[in-house]
N, C-alpha and C positions, 0 to 999 in steps of 0.2 A: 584481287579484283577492286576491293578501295581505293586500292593508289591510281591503280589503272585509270576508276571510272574521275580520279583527281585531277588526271591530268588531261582527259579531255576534256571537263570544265575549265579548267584555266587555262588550256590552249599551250602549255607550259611540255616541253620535250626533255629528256635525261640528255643531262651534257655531258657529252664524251671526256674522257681523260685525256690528256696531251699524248701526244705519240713519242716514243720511247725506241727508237729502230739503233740500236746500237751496229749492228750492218752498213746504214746507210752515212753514218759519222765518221768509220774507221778512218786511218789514217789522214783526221784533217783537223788540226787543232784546235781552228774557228770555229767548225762545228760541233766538236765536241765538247766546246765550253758553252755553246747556245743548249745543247742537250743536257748537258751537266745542271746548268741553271734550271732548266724545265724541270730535269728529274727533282731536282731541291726545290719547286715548286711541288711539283703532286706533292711527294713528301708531306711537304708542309699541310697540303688537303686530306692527306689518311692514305694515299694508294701505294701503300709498302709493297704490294706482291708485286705489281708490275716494277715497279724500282727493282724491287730484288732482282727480277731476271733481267732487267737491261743490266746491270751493275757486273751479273756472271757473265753475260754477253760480251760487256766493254771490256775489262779489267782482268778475267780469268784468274784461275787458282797462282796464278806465277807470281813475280814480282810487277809493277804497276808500268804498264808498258812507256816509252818517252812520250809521244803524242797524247796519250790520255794525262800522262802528269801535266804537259804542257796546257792541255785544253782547260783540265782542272786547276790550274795557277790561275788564269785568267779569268773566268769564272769566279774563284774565289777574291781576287782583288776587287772586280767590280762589286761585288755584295756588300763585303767590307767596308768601302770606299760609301755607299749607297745606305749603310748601316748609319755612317759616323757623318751624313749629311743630314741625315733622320735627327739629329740630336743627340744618338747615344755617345758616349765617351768609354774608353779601353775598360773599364773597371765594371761600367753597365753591363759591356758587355760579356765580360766576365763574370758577373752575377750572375745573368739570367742564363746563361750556360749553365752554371754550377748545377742549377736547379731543374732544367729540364735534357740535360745529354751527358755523355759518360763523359769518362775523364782521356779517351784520346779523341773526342770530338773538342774538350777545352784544351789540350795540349795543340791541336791543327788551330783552332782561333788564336791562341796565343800568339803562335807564328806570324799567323796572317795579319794581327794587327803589328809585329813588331817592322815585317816586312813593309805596311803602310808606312810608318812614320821613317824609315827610312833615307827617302830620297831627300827629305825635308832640312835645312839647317838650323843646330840649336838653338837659335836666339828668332826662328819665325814656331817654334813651339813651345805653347804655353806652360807654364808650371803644373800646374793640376796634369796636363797631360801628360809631360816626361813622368811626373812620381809615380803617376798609376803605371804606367808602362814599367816603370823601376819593379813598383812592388808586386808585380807579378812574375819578373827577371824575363821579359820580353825582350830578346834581344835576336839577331839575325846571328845567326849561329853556324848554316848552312853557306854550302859552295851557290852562291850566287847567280855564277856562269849555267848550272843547270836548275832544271822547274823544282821546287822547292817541296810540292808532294810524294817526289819518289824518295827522295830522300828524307824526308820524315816517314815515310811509311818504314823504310830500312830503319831508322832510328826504333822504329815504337814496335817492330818485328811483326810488323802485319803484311799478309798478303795482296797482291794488288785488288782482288776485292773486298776484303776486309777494309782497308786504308779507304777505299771510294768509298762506299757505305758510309765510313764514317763521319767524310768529308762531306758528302750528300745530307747527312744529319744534322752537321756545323753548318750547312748554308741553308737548310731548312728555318733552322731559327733565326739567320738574320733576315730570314724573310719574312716572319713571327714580326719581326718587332715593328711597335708600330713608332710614327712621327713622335719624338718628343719637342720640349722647348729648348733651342739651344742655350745653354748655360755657360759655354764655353769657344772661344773663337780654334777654329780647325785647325790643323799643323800648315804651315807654309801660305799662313792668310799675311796680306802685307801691313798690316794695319797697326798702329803703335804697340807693343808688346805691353799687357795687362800687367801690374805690378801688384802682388799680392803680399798686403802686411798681416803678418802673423805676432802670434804672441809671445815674446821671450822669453828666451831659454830656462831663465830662471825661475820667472812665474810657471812656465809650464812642466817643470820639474816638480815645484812642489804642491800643485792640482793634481799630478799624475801618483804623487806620491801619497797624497790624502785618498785618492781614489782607490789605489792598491792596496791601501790598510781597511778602505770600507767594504772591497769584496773578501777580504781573508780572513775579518771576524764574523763570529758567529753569530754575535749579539746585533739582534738589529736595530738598538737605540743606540751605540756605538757607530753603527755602518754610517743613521742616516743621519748625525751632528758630524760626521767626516764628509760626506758629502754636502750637507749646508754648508760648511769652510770649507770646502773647496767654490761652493757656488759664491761665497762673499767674496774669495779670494780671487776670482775671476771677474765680479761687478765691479771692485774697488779699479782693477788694471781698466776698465772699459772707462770706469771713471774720468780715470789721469789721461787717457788716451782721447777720448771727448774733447776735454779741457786743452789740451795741447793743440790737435787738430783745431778748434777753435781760435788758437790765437797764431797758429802758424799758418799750414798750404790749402785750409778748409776739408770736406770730410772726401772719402772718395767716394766711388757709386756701390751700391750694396749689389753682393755677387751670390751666389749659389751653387749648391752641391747637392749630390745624392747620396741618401744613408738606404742599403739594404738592411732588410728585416727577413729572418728566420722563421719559417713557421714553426709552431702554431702562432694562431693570436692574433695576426699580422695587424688586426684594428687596434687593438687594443695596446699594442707595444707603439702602432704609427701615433694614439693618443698620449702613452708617455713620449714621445719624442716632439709630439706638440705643445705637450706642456714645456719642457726642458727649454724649445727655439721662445716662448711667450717670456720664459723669467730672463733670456741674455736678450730679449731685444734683439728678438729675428721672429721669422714665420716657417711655415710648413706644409706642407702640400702632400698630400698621401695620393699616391698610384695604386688604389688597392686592386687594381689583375695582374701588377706584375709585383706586390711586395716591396716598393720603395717610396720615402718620403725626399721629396725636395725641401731645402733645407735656405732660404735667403736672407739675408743680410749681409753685415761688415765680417772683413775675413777672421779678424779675432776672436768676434761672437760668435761663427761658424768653427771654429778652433775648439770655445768652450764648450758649444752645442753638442760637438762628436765626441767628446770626452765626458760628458758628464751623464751624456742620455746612453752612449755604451756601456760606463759604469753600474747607471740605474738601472738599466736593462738584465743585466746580471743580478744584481743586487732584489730586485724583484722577485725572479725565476728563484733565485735562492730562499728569499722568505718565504713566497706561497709556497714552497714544499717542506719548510722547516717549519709553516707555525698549521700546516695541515692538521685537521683532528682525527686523521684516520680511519674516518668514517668513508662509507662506498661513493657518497657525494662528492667528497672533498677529490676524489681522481676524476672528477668527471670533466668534459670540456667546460661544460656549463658552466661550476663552479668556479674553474680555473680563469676562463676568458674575464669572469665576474669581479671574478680577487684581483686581476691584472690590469683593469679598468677603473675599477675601486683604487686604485692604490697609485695610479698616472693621476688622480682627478684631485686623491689630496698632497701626493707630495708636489703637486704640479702650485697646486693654493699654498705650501710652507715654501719653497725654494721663491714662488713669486713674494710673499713676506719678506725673505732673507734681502731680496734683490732691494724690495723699497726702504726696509730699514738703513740698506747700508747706504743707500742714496740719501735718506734723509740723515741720517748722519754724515756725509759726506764734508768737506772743510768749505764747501764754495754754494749750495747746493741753489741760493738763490739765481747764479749764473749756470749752473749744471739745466734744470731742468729746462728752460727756454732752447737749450742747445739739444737733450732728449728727444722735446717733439718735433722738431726741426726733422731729427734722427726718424722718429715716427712716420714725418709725411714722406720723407724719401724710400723710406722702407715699403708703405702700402704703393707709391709710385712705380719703383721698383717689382712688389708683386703682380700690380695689374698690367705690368710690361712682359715679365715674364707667363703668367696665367691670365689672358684674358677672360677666360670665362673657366669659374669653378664653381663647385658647389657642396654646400652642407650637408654630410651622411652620418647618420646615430649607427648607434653599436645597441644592438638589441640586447637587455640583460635578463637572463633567464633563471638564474640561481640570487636568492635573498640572503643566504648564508656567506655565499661567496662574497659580497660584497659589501658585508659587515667587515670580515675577515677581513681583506682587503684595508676597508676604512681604519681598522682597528689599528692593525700594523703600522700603518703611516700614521697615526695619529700618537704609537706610541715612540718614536723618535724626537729623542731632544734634539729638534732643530735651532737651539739657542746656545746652547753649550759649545765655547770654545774648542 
């Protein structure tokens, strides 16, 4: 009776669900990939029962008829394609899969973005793009000449509606996603190909090698003076690489990446990973409804940023549960969110220490620093290119223990000790 007498006041009517007639689609591939999309619409809005029965309608208990493969290929490129105009990038969208649909809804996306980048030639596709594509072994694997869901569904031993369902699921979420910032120029853009300098091999040997001894000890004033020399041993190269840039081709324009985050925590973990980008001389941008930080600056300092805050990230998780006092508090969210926040706020304050000492000690530092903020204005220039409008969110702390704890930990790390 309430909603009733709600909707006569507000003049407002129940909007019907999209129509779902798998009958009136049969055998027309145009139409079955306009339907295919709708149903991955509703989807998206909650209306699983009716999905269900078009899905046994379309597809049947058999194998996944040709026409419905074909309608569903089409359908899936456009999403894809409409995905990666959004801003997102292959790995995005591999994350937010991970997280919200099973693993032959991420096995069909996989496909489907290796099948994107496809037509493309390697030198009009960017780096960042082929590596993600690499690290997920994205590759075109199928007979080409036929639609690429029937024969994934044979691959993955699903029935043809099994296989639709799940495809339906996979393009539900790229309908989820919402506009990001593009951070990355599209596969087959004509435009000078982006050259991305990274840090060498050397130096990044032996950052990765300080890193792996600081999450395998126990002791956490050990972990976090392996971690400060790794974070010295990364300012020093930002150093030499300033100073060189200065006197050679000048600086390039500062670029950006995504780092997913695990839950829990997800604030708290995005504040250690805001500390980490503030000591290499980058910034950070937290997405917190989907769990990822953008990550901006020079590709180097992005290089030390993903190394050192995946490190800490670990290296945290491991302390708050080794210097826990076993009390009922100490498992709670409360305490936990409190210690993980505690503990980004001061190793965030020592690693930034680490960063200005080595710079004032540096060999040049009177010509270093003019060149820094240089680095500075381009850097907030750069941010407000990419984030025009953002804004400042606190982490509410609700455990007082936790956050002693927290302090304590990082407080006792000889971050000076070679």
């Amino acid at each position: 009776m309430g909603k009733q007498n709600r909707r006569r006041r507000t003049g407002r009517k129940p909007v019907p669900g999209p129509t779902l007639d798998a009958a009136a689609v049969a055998g027309d591939p145009a139409r079955i990939a306009e339907t295919v999309a709708t149903a991955a619409l509703a989807t998206a809005r909650g209306d699983k029962a009716g999905v269900r029965r078009f899905v046994d309608e379309l597809a049947g208990p058999g194998p996944l008829p040709a026409e419905v493969a074909e309608g569903t290929a089409r359908a899936g490129r456009r999403l894809i394609a409409h995905a990666f105009d959004s801003g997102w990038l292959p790995m995005d969208v591999h994350q937010a899969a991970r997280r919200r649909v099973d693993e032959f809804a991420i096995g069909y996306l996989t496909d489907l973005m290796a099948e994107h980048r496809a037509p493309f030639a390697p030198d009009t596709v960017d780096e960042i793009w082929q590596n993600q594509l690499d690290a997920m072994d994205a590759t075109v694997w199928w007979d080409t000449d036929r639609p690429h869901p029937g024969q994934w569904a044979d691959r993955a031993l699903l029935s043809g509606s099994e296989a639709l369902d799940s495809i339906i699921t996979a393009l539900a979420l790229l309908l989820q996603l919402p506009r990001l910032e593009p951070i990355c120029p599209l596969p087959g853009t004509p435009a000078r190909p982006v050259v991305h300098e990274h840090v060498d091999a050397k130096t990044l040997g032996r950052v990765r090698g300080l890193l792996a001894k600081a999450e395998s000890t126990s002791f956490a004033e050990e972990a976090e003076a392996l971690s400060a020399k790794a974070q010295e041993l990364m300012t020093k190269y930002a150093i030499d690489r300033a100073l060189l840039a200065h006197h050679t081709t000048g600086p390039a324009l500062p670029t950006a990446r995504r780092l997913w985050l695990d839950t829990p925590y997800t604030d708290a973990k995005a504040l250690l990973v805001d500390q980490v980008t503030r000591a290499n001389r980058a910034r950070a941008v937290f997405a917190a409804d989907w769990g990822f930080v953008t990550i901006i600056g020079d590709d180097p300092d992005l290089d030390a940023v993903e190394l050192l805050a995946t490190s800490l990230l670990v290296q945290a998780t491991r302390t708050m549960i080794d210097t826990a006092p076993g009390t009922g508090d100490s498992r709670t969210r409360a305490y936990r969110k409190a210690f993980l926040t505690a503990y980004a706020t001061r190793i965030g304050d020592r690693l930034t220490t680490t960063t200005e000492s080595t710079i004032a000690h540096s060999p040049d530092p009177t010509t270093l620093l003019p060149i820094l903020a240089a680095h500075h204005t381009r850097l907030t220039q750069a941010l407000t290119t990419y984030f025009p409008t953002t804004h400042t969110r606190g982490i509410t702390i609700r455990s007082t223990d936790g956050w002693d704890a927290g302090t304590e930990s990082a407080d006792h790390a000889h971050l000076d000790r070679p």
